[in-house]
C-alpha positions as CSV (number, residue, x, y, z in Angstrom):
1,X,-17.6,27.1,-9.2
2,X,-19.0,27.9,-13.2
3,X,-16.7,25.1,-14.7
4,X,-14.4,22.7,-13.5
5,X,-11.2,22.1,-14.7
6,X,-10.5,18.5,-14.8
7,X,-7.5,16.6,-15.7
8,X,-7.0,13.1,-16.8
9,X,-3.6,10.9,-15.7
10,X,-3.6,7.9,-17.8
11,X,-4.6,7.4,-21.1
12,X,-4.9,3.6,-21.8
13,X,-8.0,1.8,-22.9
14,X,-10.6,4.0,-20.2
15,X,-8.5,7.3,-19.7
16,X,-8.8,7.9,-23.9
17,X,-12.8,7.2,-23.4
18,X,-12.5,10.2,-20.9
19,X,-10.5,12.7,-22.4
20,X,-13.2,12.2,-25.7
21,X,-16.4,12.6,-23.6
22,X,-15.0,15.9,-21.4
23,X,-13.1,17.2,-25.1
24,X,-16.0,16.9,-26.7
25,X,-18.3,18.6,-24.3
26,X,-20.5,15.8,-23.1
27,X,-19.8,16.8,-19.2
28,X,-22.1,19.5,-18.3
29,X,-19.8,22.4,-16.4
30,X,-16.5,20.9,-16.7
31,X,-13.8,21.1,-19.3
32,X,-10.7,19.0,-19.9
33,X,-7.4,21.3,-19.3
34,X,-4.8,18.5,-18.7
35,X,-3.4,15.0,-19.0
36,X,-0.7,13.2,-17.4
37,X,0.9,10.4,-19.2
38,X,4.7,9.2,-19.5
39,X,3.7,6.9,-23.3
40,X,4.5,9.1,-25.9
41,X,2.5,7.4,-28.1
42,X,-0.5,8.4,-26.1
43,X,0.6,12.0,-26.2
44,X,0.5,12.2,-29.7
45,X,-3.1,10.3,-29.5
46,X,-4.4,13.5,-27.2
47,X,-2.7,16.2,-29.4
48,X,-4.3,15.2,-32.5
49,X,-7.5,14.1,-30.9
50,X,-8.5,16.6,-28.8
51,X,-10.1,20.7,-29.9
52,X,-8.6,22.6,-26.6
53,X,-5.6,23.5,-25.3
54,X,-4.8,20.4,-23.1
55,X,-1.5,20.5,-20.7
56,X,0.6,17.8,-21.5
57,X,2.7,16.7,-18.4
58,X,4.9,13.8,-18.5
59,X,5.3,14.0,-14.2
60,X,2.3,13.3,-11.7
61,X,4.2,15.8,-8.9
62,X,4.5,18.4,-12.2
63,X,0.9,17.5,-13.2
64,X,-0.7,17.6,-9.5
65,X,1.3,21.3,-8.6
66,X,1.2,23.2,-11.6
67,X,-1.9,21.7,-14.0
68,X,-4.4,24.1,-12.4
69,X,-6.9,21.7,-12.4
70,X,-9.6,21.5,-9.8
71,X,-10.7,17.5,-10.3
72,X,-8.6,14.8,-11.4
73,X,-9.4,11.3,-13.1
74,X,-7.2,8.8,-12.4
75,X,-7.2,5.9,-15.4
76,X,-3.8,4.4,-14.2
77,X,-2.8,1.0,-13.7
78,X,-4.5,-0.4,-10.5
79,X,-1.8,-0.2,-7.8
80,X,-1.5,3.3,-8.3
81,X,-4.8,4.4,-8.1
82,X,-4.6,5.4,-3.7
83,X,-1.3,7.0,-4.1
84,X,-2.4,9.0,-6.9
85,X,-5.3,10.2,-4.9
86,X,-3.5,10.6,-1.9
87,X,-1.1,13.1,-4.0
88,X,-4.3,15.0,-5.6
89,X,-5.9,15.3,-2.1
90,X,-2.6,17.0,-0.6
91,X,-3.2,19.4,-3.2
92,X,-6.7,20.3,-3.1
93,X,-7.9,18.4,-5.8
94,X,-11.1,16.4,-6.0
95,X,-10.7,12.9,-7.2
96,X,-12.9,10.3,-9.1
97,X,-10.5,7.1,-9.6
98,X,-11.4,4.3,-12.3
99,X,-12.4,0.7,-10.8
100,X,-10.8,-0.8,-8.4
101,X,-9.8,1.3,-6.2
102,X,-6.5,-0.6,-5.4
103,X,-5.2,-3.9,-5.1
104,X,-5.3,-4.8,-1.0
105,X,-7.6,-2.9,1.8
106,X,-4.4,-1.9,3.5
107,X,-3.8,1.6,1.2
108,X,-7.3,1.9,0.3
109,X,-8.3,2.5,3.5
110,X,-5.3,5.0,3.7
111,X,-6.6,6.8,1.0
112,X,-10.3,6.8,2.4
113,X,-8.9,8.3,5.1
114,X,-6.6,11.4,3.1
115,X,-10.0,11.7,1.7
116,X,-12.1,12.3,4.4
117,X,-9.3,14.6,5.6
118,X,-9.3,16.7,2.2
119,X,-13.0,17.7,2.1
120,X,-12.8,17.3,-1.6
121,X,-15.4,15.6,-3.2
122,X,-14.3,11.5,-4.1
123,X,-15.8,8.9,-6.4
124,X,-14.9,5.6,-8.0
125,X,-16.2,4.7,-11.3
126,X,-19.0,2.2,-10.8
127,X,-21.1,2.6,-13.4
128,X,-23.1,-0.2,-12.9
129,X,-25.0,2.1,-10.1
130,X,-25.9,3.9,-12.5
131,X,-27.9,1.3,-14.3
132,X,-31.9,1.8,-13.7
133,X,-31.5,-1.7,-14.0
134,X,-29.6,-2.5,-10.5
135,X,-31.2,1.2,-8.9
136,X,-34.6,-0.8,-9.7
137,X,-33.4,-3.8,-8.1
138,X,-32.2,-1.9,-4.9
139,X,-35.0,0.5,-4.2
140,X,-36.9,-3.2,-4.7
141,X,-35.1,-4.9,-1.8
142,X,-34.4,-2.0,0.4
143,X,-38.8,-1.1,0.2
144,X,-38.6,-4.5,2.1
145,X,-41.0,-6.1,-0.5
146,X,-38.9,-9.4,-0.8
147,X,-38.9,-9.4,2.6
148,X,-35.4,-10.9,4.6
149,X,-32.7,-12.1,2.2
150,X,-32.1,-16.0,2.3
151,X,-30.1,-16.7,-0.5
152,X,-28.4,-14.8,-3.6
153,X,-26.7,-16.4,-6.7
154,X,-24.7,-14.4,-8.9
155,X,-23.1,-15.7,-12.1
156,X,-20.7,-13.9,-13.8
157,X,-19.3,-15.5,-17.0
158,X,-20.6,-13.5,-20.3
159,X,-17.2,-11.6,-20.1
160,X,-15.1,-13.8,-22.4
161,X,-11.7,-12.7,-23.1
162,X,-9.3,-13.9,-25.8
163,X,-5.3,-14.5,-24.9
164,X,-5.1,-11.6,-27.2
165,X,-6.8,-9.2,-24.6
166,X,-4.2,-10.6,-22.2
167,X,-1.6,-9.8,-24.4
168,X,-1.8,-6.1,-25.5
169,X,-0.1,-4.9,-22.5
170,X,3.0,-6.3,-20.4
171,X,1.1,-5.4,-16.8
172,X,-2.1,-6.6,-18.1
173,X,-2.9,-10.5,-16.5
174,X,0.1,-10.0,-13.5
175,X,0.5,-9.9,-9.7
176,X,2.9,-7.2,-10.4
177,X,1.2,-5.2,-12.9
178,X,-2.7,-5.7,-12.1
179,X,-2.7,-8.0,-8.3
180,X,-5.2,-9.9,-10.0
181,X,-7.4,-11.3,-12.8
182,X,-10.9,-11.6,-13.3
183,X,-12.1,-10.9,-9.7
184,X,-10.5,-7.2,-9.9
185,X,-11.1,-6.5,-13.6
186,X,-14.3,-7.7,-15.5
187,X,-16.0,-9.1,-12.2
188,X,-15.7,-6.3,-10.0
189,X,-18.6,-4.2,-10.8
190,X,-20.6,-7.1,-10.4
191,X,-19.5,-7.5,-6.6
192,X,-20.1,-4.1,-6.1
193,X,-23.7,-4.4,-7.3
194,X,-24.0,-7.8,-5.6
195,X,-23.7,-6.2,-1.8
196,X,-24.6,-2.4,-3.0
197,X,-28.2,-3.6,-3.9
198,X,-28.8,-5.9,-0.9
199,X,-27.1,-3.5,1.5
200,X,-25.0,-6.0,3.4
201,X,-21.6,-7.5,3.3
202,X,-21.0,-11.5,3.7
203,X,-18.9,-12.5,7.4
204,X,-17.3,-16.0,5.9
205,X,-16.3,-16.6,2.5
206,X,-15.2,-20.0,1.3
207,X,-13.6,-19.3,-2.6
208,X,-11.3,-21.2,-5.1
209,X,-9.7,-19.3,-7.7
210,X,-8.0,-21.0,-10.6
211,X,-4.7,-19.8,-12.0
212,X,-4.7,-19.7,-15.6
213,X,-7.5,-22.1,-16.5
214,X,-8.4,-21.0,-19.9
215,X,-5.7,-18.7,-20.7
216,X,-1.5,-18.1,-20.9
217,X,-1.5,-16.0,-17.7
218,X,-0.4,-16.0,-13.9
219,X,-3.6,-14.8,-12.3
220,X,-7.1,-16.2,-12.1
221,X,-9.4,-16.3,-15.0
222,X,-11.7,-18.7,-13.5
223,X,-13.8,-18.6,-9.5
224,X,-16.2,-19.8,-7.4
225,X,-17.5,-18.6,-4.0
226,X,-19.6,-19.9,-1.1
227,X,-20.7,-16.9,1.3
228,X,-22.5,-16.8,4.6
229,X,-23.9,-13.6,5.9
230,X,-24.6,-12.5,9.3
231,X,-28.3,-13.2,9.7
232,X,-27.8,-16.8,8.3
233,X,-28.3,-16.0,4.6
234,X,-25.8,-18.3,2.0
235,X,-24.6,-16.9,-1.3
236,X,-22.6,-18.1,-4.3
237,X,-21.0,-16.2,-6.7
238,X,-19.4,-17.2,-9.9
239,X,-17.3,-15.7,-12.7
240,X,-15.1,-16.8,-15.5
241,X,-13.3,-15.0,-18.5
242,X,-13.3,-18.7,-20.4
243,X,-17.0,-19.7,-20.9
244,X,-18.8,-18.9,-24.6
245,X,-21.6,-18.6,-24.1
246,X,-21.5,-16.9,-21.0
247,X,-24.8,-16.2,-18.5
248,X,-24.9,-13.1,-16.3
249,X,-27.6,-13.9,-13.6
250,X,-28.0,-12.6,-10.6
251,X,-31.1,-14.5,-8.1
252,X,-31.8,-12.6,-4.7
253,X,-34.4,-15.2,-2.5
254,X,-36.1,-13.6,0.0
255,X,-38.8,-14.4,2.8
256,X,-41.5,-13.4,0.4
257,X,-40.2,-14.4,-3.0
258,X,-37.4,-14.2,-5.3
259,X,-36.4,-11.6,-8.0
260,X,-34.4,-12.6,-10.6
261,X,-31.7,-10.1,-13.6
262,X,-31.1,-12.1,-16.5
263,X,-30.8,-10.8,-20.5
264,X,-31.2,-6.8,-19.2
265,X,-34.3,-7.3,-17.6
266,X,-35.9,-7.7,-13.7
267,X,-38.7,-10.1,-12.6
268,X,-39.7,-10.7,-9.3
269,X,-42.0,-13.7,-8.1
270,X,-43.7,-12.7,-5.3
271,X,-45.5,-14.5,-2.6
272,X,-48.8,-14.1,-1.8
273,X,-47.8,-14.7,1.7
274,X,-44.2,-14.6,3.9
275,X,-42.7,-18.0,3.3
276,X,-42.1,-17.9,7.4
277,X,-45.4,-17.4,7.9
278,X,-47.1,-20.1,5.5
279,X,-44.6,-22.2,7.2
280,X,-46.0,-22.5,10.5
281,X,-49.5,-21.9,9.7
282,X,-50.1,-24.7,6.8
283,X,-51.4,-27.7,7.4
284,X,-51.9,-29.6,4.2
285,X,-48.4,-31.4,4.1
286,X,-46.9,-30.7,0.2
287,X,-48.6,-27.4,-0.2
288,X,-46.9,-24.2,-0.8
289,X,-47.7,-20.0,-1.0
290,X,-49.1,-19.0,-3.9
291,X,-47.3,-16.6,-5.8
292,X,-47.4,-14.2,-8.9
293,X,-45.2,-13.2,-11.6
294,X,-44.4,-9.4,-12.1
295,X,-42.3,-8.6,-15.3
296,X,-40.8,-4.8,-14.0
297,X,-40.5,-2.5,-16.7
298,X,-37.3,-0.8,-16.7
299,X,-34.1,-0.4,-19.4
300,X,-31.1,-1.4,-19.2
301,X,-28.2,1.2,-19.5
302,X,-25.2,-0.4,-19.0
303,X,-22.3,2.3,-20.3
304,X,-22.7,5.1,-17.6
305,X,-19.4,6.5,-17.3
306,X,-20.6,9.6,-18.4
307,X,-23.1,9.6,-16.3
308,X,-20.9,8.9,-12.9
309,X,-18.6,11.7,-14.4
310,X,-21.9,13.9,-14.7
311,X,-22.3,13.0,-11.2
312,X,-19.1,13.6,-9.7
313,X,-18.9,17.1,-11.5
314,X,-22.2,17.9,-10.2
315,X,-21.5,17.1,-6.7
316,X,-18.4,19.9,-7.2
317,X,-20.2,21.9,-8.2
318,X,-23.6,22.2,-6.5
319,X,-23.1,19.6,-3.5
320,X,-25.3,17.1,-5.3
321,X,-25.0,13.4,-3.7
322,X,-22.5,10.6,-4.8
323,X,-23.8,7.7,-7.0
324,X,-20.9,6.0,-5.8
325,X,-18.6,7.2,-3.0
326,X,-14.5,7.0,-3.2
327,X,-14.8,5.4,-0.2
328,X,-17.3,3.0,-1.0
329,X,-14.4,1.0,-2.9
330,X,-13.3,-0.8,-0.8
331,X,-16.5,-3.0,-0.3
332,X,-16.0,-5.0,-3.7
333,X,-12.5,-5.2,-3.1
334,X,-12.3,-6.4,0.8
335,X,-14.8,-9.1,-1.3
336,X,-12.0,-10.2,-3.8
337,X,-9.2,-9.8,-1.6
338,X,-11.1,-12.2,0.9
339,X,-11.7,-14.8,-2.1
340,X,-8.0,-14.4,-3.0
341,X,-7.2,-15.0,0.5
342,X,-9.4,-18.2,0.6
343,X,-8.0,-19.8,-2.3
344,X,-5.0,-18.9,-1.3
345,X,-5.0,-20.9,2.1
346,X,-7.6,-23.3,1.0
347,X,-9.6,-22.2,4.0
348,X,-13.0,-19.9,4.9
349,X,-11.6,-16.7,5.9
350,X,-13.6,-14.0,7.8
351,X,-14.3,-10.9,6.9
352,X,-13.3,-8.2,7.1
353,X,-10.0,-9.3,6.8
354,X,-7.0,-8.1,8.3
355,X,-5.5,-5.9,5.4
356,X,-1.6,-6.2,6.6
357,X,-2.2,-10.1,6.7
358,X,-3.3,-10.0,2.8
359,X,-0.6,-6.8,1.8
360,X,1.9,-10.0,2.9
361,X,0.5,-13.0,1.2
362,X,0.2,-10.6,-2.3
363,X,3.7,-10.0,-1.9
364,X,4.6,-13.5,-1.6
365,X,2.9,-14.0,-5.2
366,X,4.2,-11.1,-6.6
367,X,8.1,-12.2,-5.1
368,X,7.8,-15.7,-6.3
369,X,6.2,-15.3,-9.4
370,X,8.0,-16.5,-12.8
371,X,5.9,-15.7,-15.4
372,X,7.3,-13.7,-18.2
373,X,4.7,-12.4,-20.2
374,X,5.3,-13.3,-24.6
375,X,4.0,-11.6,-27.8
376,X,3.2,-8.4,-25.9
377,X,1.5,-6.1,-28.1
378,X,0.9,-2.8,-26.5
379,X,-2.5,-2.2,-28.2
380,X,-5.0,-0.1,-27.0
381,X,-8.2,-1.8,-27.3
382,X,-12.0,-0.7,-28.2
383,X,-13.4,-0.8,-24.7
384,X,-17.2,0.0,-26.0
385,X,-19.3,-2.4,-25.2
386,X,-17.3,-3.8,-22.9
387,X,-18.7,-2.9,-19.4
C-alpha cells in the first residue's frame, strides 16, 4: 500500500488536532479522505480548514461502507470508542482509537477480540510511549539494572482543570457521557506508563475516589490508591484535577536503587551493592550500601500524537511494530475500573476484575444519577499543551 486513506469520526477537541496534522501532510504515506461527524458546526470547521477533498458523512454505517478509507481514527466520546471499532473491523478497516479505550473491560475485551479476528492493524493513542522520557525509563528497568521492584509512587496532580473545562460540553464530567473523571481522562496515560514501564500489573488495589471535590461535577476529580503486586511489591498512586501547583512524580524502588521522573527529567540512584545482599552480609549495625547519583540524559517529548499516528501508518504499511497495541488498552483501564470499583464498595478488590460485575455497578451510577449539568458552553478547547 503507497498511501493510506484514513478517515477521522469525531471532531471535538483531539479529532480537529488530527484532521490538521494528516491535512497538512505531516503523516508520512497517508492522506485524510474522510470525516464522520453529526455537529454541523464542526463540519463547517473541516470545510474551511482543510486543502483536500474530505468526504463529509453525517452516519458511521454511511461513513464505515462507502468512505473508502483504509484506516480509521476514532476521536469520539469514550463509550463509543469498541463499537466503533468493532464496526471498522467488520469492514476491513484498520483502527487506531483515542484514549481510553472504553469505559468497563467488559466491551473492550470484545473489541480486542473483533480485532484479533480482523487481522487489521489496531492502536490506541498513548503518546506517552512515545516519550524517550518513559522508553528511557523502561529499557532502564527491564535491563534489570534496578534490580526487583519494591515499591513505586506515582503522583499525578499538575493537571489542574478549571469548572470551565468541565463545562464546555454537556457529556464532559458524567457517568453517562464520559463513565468517569480524572482516572479516565487526564490520568490515564499516566497508569499506562505506570505498569507499561515496569512490565507488571498490581493483584489488590485498595482506592478512594472523591466525587466532586474541587469542582461542580458528578464524577471524581480527586484519588488515591494503595497497590500490592504479586511478588510482594506496594504501590501508591495519586492524582487530582484540583491542586495548583501540581507535582508529576513518578519513584520506582528497586533491590539496587531507586530512579526517580520529576520536571522532564530521569535520575537513578544506584547502589553499589543489591540492598538484599548488603542486608545479610553487613555487620556494622546503622550502616547502609553506598550509592551514586547518575543524572540520565534524555529530552522530554511529551506531544507524540503524530508520532503514534506515524507509527500506526507505518505498521500498515510496511508491518512495522506497534508503540502501543489496541489491545494493550485495556491494561490502564482494568486499573481505573478496579479503583472505581474499590471506592465504590469501600473495599480492596482483586484484579483482574470481573468485567460483568463492574458493567453492573456503572450502570447503577449512571441510573441513579441526578446531576444536571448548568452553563454548558459547547466550546472546543486548545488542547496543545495539554497532554
Amino acid at each position: 500500500m503507497s498511501l493510506v486513506k484514513v478517515g477521522i469520526i469525531g471532531v471535538g477537541n483531539m479529532g480537529s488536532s488530527h484532521v490538521q496534522l494528516l491535512d497538512k501532510g505531516q503523516i508520512e504515506g497517508a492522506t485524510l479522505t474522510a470525516i464522520c461527524s453529526r455537529n454541523e458546526s464542526r463540519i463547517e470547521w473541516v470545510k474551511n480548514n482543510t486543502q483536500g477533498d474530505v468526504q463529509i458523512f453525517r452516519d458511521e454505517e454511511t461513513f464505515f461502507s462507502e468512505s473508502g478509507i483504509d484506516a480509521v481514527l476514532i476521536a469520539t466520546p469514550h463509550y463509543s470508542h469498541p463499537e466503533l471499532a468493532k464496526k471498522a473491523f467488520a469492514n476491513g478497516i484498520h483502527v487506531l482509537i483515542e484514549k481510553p479505550a472504553g469505559v468497563y473491560t467488559k466491551n473492550v475485551l470484545e473489541m480486542n477480540e473483533a480485532a484479533k479476528a480482523s487481522g487489521k492493524v489496531f492502536g490506541i493513542m498513548y503518546n506517552q510511549r512515545a516519550n524517550p522520557l518513559y522508553q528511557t525509563l523502561r529499557d532502564l528497568i527491564h535491563s534489570g539494572e534496578l534490580g526487583e521492584i519494591k515499591r513505586t509512587n506515582l503522583i499525578v496532580t499538575d493537571i489542574y482543570r478549571s469548572q470551565s473545562y468541565y463545562d464546555s460540553s454537556k457529556w464532559r464530567a458524567t457517568w453517562k457521557g464520559e463513565g468517569g473523571g480524572v482516572l479516565l481522562n487526564q490520568a490515564l496515560h499516566q497508569l499506562d506508563i505506570w505498569q507499561w514501564t515496569i512490565g507488571d500489573m498490581p493483584k489488590r488495589i485498595r482506592a478512594v475516589a472523591s466525587v466532586g471535590k474541587y469542582h461542580d461535577i458528578e464524577v471524581e476529580d480527586d484519588v488515591t490508591a494503595y497497590v500490592e503486586y504479586e511478588n510482594g511489591a506496594t504501590g501508591v498512586f495519586i492524582t487530582s484535577t484540583g491542586e495548583v501547583p501540581g507535582t508529576n512524580r513518578f519513584e520506582i524502588i528497586g533491590d539496587r536503587g531507586k530512579i526517580v521522573v520529576e520536571n522532564e527529567e530521569l535520575t537513578f540512584y544506584q547502589l553499589t551493592q543489591s540492598e538484599r545482599e548488603f542486608n545479610q552480609t553487613y555487620k556494622g549495625g546503622f550502616g547502609k550500601p553506598e550509592w551514586k547519583k547518575i543524572d540520565i540524559p534524555v529530552k522530554s517529548e511529551n506531544a507524540n500524537h503524530a508520532k503514534i499516528i506515524q507509527n500506526w501508518i507505518d505498521s500498515i504499511r510496511k508491518g512495522s511494530s506497534l508503540v502501543a497495541p489496541g489491545e494493550d488498552g485495556v491494561k490502564a483501564l482494568e486499573i481505573a475500573n478496579a479503583m472505581y470499583l474499590s471506592s465504590w464498595l469501600n473495599e480492596t478488590v482483586e484484579l483482574p476484575i470481573d468485567p460483568n460485575d463492574y458493567f453492573e455497578k456503572l450502570q447503577e451510577k449512571i441510573s441513579t444519577s441526578a446531576f444536571e449539568k448548568k452553563n454548558v458552553t459547547n466550546t472546543i478547547l486548545d488542547v496543545k499543551g495539554t497532554h
